[in-house]
Structures are given as C-alpha cells and as structure tokens.
C-alpha positions, 0 to 999 in steps of 0.5 A: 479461520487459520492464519496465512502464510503470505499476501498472495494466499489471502488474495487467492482466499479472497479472491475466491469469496468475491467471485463468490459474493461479487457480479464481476462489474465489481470486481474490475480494477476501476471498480476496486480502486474506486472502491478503495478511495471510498474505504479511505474516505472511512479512515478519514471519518475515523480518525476524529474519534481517537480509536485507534482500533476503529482507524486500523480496522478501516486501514485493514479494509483499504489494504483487502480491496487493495489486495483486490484491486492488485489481483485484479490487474493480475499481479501477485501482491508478494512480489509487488511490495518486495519489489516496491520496498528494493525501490524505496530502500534504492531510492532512500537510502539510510546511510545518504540520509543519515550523512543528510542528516547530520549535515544539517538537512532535516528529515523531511529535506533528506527524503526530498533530496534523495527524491530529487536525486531518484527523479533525476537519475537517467534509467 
C-alpha cells in the first residue's frame, strides 16, 4: 500500500472498502461515531500497559472510524481540520498567551481565559 497525499484520499480509500466490507446500518453517523467512542474505550484499556505503540495504534483506529464518521456526514476531512485549526489559533492566540502567561497566569488559566473570551465574544 503507497502512502497518501491528504486526509481526503485515505476517506475516499477508506470509504471504498467499507462500502465494501460494511451493510450501510453500519456506516451511518450514529453507528460510526458510536463505533468510535467503542475504539476510545480501547485507548483507555491500553493505556495501563505503557505501550506506547499499542496506545497510538488504537489512537489510529479512533482517527479511521473518525474519517468515516467525517465522511458520512458528508464533509471533506481536509477542509474540516484546516478549518478547526484557524479557529483554535483565533481562539488561542500565542501571543495573548504568552502576554497571559508572563503576567502570571499559568497555562491552563491562559487557555481558560482566552476560552472565556472566545465564548463571549458577540459572532
């Protein structure tokens, strides 16, 4: 198998093999994204073990039904995350944080602030 270029040609490959493998009562976004929280449950039971390779592997299949679960409700993967990420960096800006930050604010209480910011910020 060769490598792929995107997000969106390993949902299409994907995509391809569970329409080929699955009966579409599987492959609905409710049965995807319940599907999911069942591969999280598996991150959970690994992560006693220390494996680090057993964790990221069971990681990988929560992102792949995630992929499915993205397709299925008809959105390109690409776009969603490159999209998420200009939220994420709007919403938590570096330089508000590190100005948060070294005005004694901890991490997790510039994050916070910068959340209570977001939220309250008229659209």
């Amino acid at each position: 198998m060769s490598k792929f270029e995107s997000l969106s040609e390993i949902q299409a490959v994907l995509g391809n093999w569970q329409e080929s493998v699955y009966t579409p009562d599987v492959l609905t976004p409710e049965a995807r994204i319940t599907r999911m929280f069942e591969e999280m449950d598996e991150v959970m039971d690994a992560l006693p073990s220390c494996d680090n390779h057993k964790i990221a592997g069971e990681l990988v299949d929560v992102v792949i039904v995630a992929l499915g679960a993205i397709q299925s409700l008809g959105y390109n993967a690409d776009n969603l995350i490159y999209e998420k990420i200009e939220v994420i960096f709007r919403k938590y800006n570096p330089v508000i944080n590190q100005e948060l930050r070294a005005n004694g604010h901890s991490s997790q209480s510039a994050i916070d602030h910068q959340k209570q910011v977001w939220n309250n910020t008229p659209c």
